[in-house]
C-alpha positions as CSV (number, residue, x, y, z in Angstrom):
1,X,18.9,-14.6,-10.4
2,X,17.7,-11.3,-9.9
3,X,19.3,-8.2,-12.3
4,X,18.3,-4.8,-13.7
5,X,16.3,-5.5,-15.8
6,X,14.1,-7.1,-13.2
7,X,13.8,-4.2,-11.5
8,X,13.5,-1.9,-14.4
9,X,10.7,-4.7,-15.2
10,X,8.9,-3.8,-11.9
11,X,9.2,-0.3,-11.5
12,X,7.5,0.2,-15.0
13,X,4.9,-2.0,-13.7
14,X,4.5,0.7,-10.9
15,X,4.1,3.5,-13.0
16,X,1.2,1.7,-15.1
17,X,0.8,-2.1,-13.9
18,X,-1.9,-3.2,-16.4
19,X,1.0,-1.9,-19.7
20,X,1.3,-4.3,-22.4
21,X,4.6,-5.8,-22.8
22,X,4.2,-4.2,-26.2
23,X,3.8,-0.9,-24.4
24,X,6.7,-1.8,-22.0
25,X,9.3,-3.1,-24.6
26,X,10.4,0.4,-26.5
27,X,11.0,2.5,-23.1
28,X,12.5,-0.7,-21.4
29,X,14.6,-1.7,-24.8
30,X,13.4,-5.6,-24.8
31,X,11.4,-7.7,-27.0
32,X,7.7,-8.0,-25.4
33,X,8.4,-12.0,-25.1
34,X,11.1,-11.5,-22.9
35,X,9.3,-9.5,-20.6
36,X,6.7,-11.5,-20.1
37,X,8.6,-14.6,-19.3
38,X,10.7,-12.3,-16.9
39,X,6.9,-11.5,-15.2
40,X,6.1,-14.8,-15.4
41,X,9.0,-16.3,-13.0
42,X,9.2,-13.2,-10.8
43,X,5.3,-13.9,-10.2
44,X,5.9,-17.7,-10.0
45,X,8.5,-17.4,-6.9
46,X,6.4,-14.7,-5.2
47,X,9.6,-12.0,-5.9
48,X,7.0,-9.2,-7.2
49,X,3.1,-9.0,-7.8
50,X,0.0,-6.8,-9.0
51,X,-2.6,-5.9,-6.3
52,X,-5.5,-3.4,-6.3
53,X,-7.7,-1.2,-3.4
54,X,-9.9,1.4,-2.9
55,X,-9.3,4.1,-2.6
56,X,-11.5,5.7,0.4
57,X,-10.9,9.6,-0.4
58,X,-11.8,9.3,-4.1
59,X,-14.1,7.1,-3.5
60,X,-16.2,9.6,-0.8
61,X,-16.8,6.7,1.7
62,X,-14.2,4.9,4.1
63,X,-11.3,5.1,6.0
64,X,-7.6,4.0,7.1
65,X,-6.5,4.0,10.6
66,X,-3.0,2.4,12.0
67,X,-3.1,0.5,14.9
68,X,0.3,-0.6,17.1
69,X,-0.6,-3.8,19.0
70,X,1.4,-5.2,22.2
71,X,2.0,-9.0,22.5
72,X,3.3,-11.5,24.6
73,X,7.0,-12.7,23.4
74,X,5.5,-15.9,22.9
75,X,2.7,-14.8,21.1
76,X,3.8,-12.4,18.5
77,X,3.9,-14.2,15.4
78,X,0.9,-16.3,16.3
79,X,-1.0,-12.9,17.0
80,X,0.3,-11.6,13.4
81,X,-0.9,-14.9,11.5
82,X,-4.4,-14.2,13.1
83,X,-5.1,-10.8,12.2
84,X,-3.2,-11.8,8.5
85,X,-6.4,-14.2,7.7
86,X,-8.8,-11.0,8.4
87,X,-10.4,-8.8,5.2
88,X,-10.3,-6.0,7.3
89,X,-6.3,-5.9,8.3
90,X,-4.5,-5.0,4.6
91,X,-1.3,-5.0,6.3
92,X,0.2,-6.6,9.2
93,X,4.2,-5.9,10.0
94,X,6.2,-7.0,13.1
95,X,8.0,-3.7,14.2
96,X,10.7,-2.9,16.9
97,X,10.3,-0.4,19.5
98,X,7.0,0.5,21.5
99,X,4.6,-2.1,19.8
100,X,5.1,-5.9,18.5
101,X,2.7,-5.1,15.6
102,X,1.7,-2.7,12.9
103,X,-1.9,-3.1,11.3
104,X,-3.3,-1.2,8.3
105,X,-6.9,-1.5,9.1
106,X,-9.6,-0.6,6.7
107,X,-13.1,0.4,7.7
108,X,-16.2,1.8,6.2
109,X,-16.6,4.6,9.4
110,X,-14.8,4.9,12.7
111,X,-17.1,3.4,14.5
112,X,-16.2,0.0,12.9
113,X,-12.6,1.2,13.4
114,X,-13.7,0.9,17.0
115,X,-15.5,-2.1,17.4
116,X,-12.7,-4.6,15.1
117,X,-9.9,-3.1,17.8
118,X,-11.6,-3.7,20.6
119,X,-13.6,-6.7,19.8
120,X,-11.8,-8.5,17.3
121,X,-8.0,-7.5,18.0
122,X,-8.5,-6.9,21.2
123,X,-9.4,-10.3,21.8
124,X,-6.9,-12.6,20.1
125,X,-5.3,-14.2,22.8
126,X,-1.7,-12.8,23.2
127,X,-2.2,-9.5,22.7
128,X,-1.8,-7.2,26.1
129,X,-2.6,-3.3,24.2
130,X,-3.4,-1.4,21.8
131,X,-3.2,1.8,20.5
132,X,-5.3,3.5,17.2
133,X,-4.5,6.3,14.7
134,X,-7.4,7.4,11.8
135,X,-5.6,8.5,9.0
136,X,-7.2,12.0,8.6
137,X,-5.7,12.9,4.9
138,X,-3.3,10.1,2.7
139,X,-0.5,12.8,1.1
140,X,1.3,10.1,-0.3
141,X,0.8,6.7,-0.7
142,X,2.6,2.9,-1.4
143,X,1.5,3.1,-5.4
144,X,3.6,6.4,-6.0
145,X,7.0,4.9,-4.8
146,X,9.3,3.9,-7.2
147,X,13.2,1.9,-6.9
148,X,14.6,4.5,-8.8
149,X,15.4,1.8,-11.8
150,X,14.2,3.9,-14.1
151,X,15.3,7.5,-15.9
152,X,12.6,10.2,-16.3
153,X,12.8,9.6,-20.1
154,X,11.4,5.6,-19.5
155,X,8.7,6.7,-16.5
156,X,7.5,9.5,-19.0
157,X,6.8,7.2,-22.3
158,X,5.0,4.9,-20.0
159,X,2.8,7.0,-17.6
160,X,1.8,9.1,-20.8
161,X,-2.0,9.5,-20.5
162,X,-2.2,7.8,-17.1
163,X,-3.2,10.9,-15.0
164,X,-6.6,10.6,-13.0
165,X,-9.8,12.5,-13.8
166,X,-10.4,15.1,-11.4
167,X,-13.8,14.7,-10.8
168,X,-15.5,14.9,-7.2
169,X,-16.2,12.1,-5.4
170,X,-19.7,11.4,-5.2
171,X,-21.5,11.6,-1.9
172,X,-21.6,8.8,0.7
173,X,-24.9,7.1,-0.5
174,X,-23.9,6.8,-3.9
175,X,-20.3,5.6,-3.0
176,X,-21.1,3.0,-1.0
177,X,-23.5,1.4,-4.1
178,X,-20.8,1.9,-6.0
179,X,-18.5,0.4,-4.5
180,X,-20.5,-2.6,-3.3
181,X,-21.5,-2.9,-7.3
182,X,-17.4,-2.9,-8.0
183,X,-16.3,-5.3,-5.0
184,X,-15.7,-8.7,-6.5
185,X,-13.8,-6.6,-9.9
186,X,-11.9,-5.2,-7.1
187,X,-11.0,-8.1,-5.4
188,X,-10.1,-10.5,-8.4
189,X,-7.9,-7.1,-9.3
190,X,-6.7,-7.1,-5.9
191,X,-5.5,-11.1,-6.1
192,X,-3.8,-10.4,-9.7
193,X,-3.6,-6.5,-10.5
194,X,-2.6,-8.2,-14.3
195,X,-5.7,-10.4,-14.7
196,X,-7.1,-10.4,-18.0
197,X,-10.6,-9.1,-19.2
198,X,-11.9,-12.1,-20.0
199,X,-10.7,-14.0,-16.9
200,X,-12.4,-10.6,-14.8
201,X,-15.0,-11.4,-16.6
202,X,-15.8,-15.1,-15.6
203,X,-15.1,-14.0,-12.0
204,X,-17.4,-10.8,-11.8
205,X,-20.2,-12.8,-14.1
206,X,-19.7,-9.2,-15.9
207,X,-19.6,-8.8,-19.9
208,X,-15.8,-8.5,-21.0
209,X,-16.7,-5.3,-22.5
210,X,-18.2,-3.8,-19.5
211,X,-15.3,-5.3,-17.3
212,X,-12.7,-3.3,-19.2
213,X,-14.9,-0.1,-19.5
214,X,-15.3,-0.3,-15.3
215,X,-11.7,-0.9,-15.1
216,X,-10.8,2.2,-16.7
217,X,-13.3,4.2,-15.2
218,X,-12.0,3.4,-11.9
219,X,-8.7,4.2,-12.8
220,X,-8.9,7.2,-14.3
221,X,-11.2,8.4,-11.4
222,X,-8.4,7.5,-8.8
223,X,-11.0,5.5,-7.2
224,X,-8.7,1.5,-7.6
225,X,-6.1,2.2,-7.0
226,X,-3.5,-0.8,-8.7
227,X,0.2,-1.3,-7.1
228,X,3.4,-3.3,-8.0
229,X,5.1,-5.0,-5.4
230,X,8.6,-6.8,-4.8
231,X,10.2,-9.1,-2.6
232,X,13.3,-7.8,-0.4
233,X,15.3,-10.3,-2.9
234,X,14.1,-7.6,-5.5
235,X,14.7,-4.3,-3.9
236,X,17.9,-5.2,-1.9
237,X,16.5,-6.0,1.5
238,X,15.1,-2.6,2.0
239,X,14.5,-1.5,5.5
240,X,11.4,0.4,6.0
241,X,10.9,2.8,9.4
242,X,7.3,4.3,10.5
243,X,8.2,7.8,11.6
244,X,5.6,9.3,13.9
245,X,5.9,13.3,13.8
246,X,4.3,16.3,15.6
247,X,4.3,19.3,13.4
248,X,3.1,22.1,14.3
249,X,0.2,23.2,12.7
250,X,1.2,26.5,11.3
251,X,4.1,24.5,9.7
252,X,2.1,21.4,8.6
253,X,1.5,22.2,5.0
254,X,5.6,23.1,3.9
255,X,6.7,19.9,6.0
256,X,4.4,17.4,4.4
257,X,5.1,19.0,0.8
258,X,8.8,18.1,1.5
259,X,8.2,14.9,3.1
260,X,6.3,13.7,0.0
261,X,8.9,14.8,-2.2
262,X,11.7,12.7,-0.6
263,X,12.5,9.5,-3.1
264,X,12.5,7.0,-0.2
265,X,8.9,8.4,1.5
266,X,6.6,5.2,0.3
267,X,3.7,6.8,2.9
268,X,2.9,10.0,4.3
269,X,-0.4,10.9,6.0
270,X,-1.7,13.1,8.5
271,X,-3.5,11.6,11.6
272,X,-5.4,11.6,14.5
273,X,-3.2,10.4,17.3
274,X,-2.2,11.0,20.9
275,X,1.8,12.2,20.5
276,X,1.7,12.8,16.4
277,X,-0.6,14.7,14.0
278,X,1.7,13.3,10.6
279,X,3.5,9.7,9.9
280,X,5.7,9.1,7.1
281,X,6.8,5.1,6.0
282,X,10.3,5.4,4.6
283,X,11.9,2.7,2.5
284,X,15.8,2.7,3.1
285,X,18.7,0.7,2.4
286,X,20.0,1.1,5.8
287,X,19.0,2.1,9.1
288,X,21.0,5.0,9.2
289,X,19.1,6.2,6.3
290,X,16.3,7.5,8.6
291,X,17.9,8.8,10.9
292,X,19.8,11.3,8.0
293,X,15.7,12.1,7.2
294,X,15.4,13.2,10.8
295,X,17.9,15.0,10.8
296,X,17.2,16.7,7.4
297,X,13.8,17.0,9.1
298,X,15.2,19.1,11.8
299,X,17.5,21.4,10.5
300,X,14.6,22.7,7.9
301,X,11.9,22.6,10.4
302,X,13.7,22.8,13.7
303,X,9.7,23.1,15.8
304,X,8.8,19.7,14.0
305,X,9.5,16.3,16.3
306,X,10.1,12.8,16.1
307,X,7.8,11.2,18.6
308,X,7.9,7.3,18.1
309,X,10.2,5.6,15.1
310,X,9.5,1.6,14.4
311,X,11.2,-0.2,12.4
312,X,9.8,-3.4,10.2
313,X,11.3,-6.2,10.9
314,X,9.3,-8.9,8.7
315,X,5.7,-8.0,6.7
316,X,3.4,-10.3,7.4
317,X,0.9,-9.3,4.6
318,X,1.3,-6.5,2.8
319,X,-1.9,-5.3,1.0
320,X,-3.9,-8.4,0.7
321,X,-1.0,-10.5,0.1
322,X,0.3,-12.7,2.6
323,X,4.2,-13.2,2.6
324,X,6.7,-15.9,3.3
325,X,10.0,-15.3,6.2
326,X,11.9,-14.2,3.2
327,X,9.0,-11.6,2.2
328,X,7.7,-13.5,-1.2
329,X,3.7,-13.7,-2.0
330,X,2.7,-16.7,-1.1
331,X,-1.4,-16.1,-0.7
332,X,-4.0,-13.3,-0.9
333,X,-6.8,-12.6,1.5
334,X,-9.7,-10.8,-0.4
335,X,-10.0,-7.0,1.2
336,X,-13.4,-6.4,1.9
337,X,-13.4,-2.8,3.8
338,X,-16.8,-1.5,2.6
339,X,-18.8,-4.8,3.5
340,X,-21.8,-3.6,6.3
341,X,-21.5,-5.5,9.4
């Protein structure tokens, strides 16, 4: 059974997912051994997991776009199933409204962007359109959301010392090396965001020693970026809505800062699309929960518009991780976004 200390379990694990259960047990109140057997079963029936991904604006090289696809009725699921099995497709959700699908694609320029729509999406049989957004700027992303299990006393004691570095990102050529030298740390992170040094180690072929100084590095430089995820049995059957904006430019700084601030935004980027310049993934208990963020929306910025809303109705995959009907991990498909073609 699922109770609160589950989810206080997991949303400590999203505001530092690698913590000791030493670390965890004074802030959360519970011996370390207990935690980790709680861990242990929540990770054995898929209800909540550790992944890890680049992160393209730290890193200086790479990019997200959003792509809605069209299917035939017949063919949705077998369309989503597809694209789930591809490196290049983090997340795949079956959505209501104009479009069957909604990818999370991951590229190393647009021109790749290009090229996987066209000849690799475009081409599964069952799909009839598509339609591309390039994530210009990521205000807020899926690591920063938290279920709200936790006072600011607990997140406090265990973020402490977690902030990023603010150094630059380095230029293209360098970032690239980089992160082809980090790829296989990243993707055994990416499989199990809690694997241990010495099991990173026998994966990477790296020295233990070096695997934990790279590890660090790379977090503290906001280039991995490591997440804690949860089954719907975990966070109450959650609904989660895309809301596709067009904000007027003049007005695009104040409304993002709100949007970003709003407990249930999990993502809020601006893009490059045909009707809407920002979209904003809210995680809700009900429906009608977005619509009262519209409405908010409106009355403090009256010239801002809702252009297209979609709601989830199952996630295929969801960072990496493919997911069962009822939402739990069941497998992980190694993202590979900055391999050259």
């Amino acid at each position: 059974m699922i109770d609160e200390l589950d989810l206080a379990l997991v949303d400590a694990l999203r505001v530092d997912p690698r913590a000791s259960w030493s670390r965890l047990a004074g802030p959360l109140g519970v011996d370390p051994a207990t935690l980790s057997r709680r861990w242990s079963r929540l990770t054995a029936d898929g209800d909540a997991w550790v992944t890890c991904y680049p992160s393209a604006e730290r890193m200086g090289v790479g990019l997200t776009a959003l792509v809605a696809v069209d299917c035939r009725a017949d063919a949705v699921l077998t369309v989503a199933a597809t694209l789930a099995a591809d490196p290049r497709t983090p997340t795949v959700e079956v959505v209501t409204s104009e479009a069957d699908l909604m990818l999370t694609v991951a590229a190393l320029e647009p021109g790749q962007v290009t090229s996987y729509v066209l000849d690799r999406v475009g081409r599964v049989p069952g799909v009839l359109r598509t339609r591309t957004a390039f994530v210009e700027r990521t205000l807020r992303e899926g690591s920063r959301w938290r279920e709200g299990a936790l006072d600011p006393s607990q997140q406090e004691a265990i973020g402490a010392g977690l902030g990023p570095s603010l150094a630059p990102a380095p230029t293209r050529g360098s970032a690239l090396r980089r992160a082809l030298d980090d790829r296989a740390l990243m993707q055994a992170l990416g499989e199990d965001g809690r694997m241990p040094f010495a099991e990173l180690a026998d994966r990477t072929g790296l020295p233990a020693t070096t695997v934990r100084r790279r590890v660090e590095e790379l977090r503290r430089s906001g280039r991995l970026v490591l997440r804690c995820d949860a089954s719907p049995r975990l966070n109450g059957h959650s609904v989660g809505t895309w809301l596709w904006l067009d904000v007027p430019v003049r007005e695009l700084d104040a409304t993002t800062r709100w949007l970003v601030e709003l407990p249930a935004v999990r993502m809020c980027g601006v893009v490059a699309g045909a009707t809407a310049n920002v979209v904003v993934n809210v995680m809700t208990h009900q429906v009608a929960d977005a619509r009262r963020i519209e409405a908010q929306l409106g009355s403090l910025f009256p010239a801002s518009r809702v252009t297209a809303r979609q709601v989830c109705l199952r996630t295929v995959k969801l960072v990496g991780h493919t997911l069962d009907r009822e939402g739990r991990a069941r497998g992980y498909v190694a993202l590979d976004p900055w391999q050259e073609e």
